[in-house]
C-alpha positions as CSV (number, residue, x, y, z in Angstrom):
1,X,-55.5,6.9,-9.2
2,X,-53.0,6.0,-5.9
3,X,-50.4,3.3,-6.2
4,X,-49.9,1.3,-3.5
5,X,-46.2,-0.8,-3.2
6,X,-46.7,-3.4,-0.9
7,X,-45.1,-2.7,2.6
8,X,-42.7,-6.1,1.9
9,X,-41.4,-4.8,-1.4
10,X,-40.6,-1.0,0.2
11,X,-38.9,-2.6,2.9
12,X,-37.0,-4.6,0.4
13,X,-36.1,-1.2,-1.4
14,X,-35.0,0.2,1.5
15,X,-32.6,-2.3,2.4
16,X,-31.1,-3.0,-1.0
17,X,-30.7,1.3,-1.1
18,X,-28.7,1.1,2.5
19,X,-26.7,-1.7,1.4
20,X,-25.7,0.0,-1.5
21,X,-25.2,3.9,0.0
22,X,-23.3,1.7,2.6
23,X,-20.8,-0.2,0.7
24,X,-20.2,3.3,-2.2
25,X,-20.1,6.1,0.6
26,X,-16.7,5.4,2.1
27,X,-14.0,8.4,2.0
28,X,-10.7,6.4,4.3
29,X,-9.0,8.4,6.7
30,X,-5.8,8.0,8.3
31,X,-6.3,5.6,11.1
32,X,-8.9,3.7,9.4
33,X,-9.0,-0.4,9.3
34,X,-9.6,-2.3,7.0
35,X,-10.6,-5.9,7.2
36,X,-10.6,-8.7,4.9
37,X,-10.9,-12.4,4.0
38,X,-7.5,-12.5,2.6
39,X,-7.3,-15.9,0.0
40,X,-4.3,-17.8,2.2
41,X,-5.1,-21.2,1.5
42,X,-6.3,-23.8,4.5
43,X,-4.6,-21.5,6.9
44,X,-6.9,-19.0,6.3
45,X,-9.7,-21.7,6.1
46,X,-8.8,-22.4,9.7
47,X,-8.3,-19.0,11.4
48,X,-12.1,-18.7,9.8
49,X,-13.3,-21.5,11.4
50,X,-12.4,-20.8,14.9
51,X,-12.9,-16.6,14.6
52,X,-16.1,-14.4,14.2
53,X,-15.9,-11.2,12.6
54,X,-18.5,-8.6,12.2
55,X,-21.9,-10.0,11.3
56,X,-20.2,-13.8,11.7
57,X,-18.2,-12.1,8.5
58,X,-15.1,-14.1,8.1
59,X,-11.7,-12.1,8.6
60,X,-8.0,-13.1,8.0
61,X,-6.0,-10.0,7.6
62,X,-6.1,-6.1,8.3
63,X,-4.1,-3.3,8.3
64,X,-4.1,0.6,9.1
65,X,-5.1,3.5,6.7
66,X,-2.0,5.8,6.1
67,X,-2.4,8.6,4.0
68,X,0.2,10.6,3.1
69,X,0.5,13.5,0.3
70,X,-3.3,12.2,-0.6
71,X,-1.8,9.1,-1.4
72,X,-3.9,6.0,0.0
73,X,-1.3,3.3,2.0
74,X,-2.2,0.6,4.3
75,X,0.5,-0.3,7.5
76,X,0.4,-4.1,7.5
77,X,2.3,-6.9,9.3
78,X,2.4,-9.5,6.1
79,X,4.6,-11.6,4.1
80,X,8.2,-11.2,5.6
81,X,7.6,-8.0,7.8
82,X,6.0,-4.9,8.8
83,X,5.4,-2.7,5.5
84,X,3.7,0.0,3.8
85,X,1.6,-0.7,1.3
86,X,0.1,1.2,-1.3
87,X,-3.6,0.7,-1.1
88,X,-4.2,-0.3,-4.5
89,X,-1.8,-3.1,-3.8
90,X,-3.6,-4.1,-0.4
91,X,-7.0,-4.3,-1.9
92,X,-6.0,-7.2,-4.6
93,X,-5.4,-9.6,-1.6
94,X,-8.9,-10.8,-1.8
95,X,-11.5,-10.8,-4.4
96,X,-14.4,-10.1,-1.5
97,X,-15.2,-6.6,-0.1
98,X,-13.3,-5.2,2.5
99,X,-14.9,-3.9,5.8
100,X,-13.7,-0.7,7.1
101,X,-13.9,0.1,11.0
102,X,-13.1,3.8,12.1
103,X,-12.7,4.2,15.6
104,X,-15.5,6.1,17.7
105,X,-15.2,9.8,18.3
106,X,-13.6,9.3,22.1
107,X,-10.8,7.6,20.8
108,X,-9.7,9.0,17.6
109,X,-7.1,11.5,19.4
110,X,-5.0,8.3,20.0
111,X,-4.5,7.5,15.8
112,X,-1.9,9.9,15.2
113,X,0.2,8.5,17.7
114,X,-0.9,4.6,16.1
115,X,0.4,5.5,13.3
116,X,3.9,7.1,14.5
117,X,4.4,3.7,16.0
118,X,3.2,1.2,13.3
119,X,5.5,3.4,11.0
120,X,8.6,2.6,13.4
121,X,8.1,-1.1,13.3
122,X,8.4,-1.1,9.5
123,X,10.7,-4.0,9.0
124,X,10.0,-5.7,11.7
125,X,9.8,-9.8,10.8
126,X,6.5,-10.8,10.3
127,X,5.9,-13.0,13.3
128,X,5.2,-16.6,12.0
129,X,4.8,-18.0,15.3
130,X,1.8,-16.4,16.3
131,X,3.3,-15.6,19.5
132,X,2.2,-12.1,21.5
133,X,4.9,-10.1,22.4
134,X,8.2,-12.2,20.7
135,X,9.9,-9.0,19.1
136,X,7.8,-9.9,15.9
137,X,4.2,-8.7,14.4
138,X,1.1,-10.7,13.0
139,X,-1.4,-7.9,11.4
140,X,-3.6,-7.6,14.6
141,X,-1.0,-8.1,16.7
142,X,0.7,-4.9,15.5
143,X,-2.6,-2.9,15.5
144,X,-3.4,-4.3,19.7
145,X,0.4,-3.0,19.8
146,X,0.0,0.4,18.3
147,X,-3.1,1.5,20.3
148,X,-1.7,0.1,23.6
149,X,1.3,2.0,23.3
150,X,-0.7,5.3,22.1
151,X,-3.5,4.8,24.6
152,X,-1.3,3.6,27.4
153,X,-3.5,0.3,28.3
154,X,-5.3,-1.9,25.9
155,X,-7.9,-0.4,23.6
156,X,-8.1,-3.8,22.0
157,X,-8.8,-7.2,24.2
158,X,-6.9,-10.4,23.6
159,X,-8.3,-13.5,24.0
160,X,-7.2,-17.2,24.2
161,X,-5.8,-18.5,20.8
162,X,-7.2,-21.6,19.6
163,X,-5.7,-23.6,17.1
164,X,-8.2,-26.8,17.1
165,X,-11.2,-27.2,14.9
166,X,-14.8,-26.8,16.6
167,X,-16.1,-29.7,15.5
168,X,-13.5,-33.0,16.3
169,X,-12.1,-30.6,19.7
170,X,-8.5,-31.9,17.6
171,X,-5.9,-29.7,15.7
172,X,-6.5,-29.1,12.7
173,X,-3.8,-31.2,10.5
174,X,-2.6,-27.8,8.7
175,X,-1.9,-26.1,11.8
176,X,-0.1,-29.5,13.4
177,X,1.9,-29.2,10.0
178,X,3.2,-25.9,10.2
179,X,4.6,-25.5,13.8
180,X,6.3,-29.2,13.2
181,X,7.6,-27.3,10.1
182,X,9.0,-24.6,12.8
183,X,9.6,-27.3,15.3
184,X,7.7,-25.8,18.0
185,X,4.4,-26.5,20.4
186,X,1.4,-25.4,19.1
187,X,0.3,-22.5,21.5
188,X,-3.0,-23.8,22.4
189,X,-4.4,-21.0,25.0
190,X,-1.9,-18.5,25.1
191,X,-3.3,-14.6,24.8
192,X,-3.5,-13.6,21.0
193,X,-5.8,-11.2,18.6
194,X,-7.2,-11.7,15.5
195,X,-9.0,-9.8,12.4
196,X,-12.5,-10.9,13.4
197,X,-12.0,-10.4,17.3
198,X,-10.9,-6.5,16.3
199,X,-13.6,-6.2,13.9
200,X,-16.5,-6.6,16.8
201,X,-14.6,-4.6,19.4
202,X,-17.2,-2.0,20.9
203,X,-14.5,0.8,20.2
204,X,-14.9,1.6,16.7
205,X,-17.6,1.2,14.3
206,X,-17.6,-0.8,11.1
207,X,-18.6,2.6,8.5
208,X,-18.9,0.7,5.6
209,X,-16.8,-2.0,2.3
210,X,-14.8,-1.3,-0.2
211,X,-13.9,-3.0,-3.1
């Protein structure tokens, strides 16, 4: 005697199967980024608000896959500068999965030089102002940097920053806070990445999560 499963519950099958091959099958490589909804507070909360990731997935940090002696690090702009960070390290910034992007086949002969340059900015001060091009790194802003000095023009795009919440059109009060704090203008408009805006560019592919 057949068994028929319903078409609805094979389909379901199927998906809960990809989902799962496609979260477990990840081997990193060197050049690799990972993305994630790093637990910052209300800063965070804002930067979520006003950026889309991959699949509307919410993305405050990244950094670059480094691996060295088959040791797992991750190059990161965070806290007070530029670093290398050991990947166990990197991963208990959040308590979500991470989402890891691996640029397309056309592009991957430009990593090695990525990461000769991320590894000379180590040490540079985190940049705090959010500011492109200030002597200072925010984690994309050191990843549009690497890949526009190894592919020689911009393999990421940067896009007009907004600092003001969708829904009243008016800053949101933590940002107003915080460049009061460092006595500056908010730089509503001026050319910035982010996470999210990387995480959707047509050059790479997102290949998978970690956790």
């Amino acid at each position: 005697m057949k068994t028929f499963l319903p078409k609805l519950y094979l389909s379901s099958l199927f998906l809960v199967l990809f989902q799962f091959s496609f979260s477990q099958n990840v081997k990193l490589k060197t050049g690799d980024l990972l993305f994630q909804s790093m637990n910052c507070g209300p800063l965070c909360e804002a930067i979520n608000e006003v950026t889309e990731g991959y699949q509307g997935k919410d993305f405050s940090h990244l950094g670059m896959v480094y691996i060295k002696n088959d040791s797992i690090f991750v190059i990161e702009a965070a806290g007070k500068a530029v670093k290398i960070t050991p990947y166990e390290t990197f991963k208990t910034y959040t308590k979500e999965e991470m989402f890891v992007g691996r640029l397309k086949r056309k592009y991957r002969k430009y990593i090695p030089e990525a990461i000769t340059f991320s590894l000379q900015q180590v040490g540079v001060p985190y940049d705090d102002e959010y500011l492109y091009d200030n002597g200072k790194y925010y984690c994309s802003e050191l990843i549009y940097d690497a890949f526009l000095h190894s592919y020689k023009k911009p393999l990421f795009d940067l896009f007009p920053m907004t600092f003001k919440s969708p829904k009243s059109n008016e800053y949101f009060e933590v940002w107003a806070d915080y460049y009061e704090k460092l006595k500056m203008e908010i730089p509503e408009g001026q050319l910035g990445c982010n996470p999210g805006g990387i995480s959707t560019s047509d050059k790479l592919k997102i290949i998978g999560t970690l956790r």
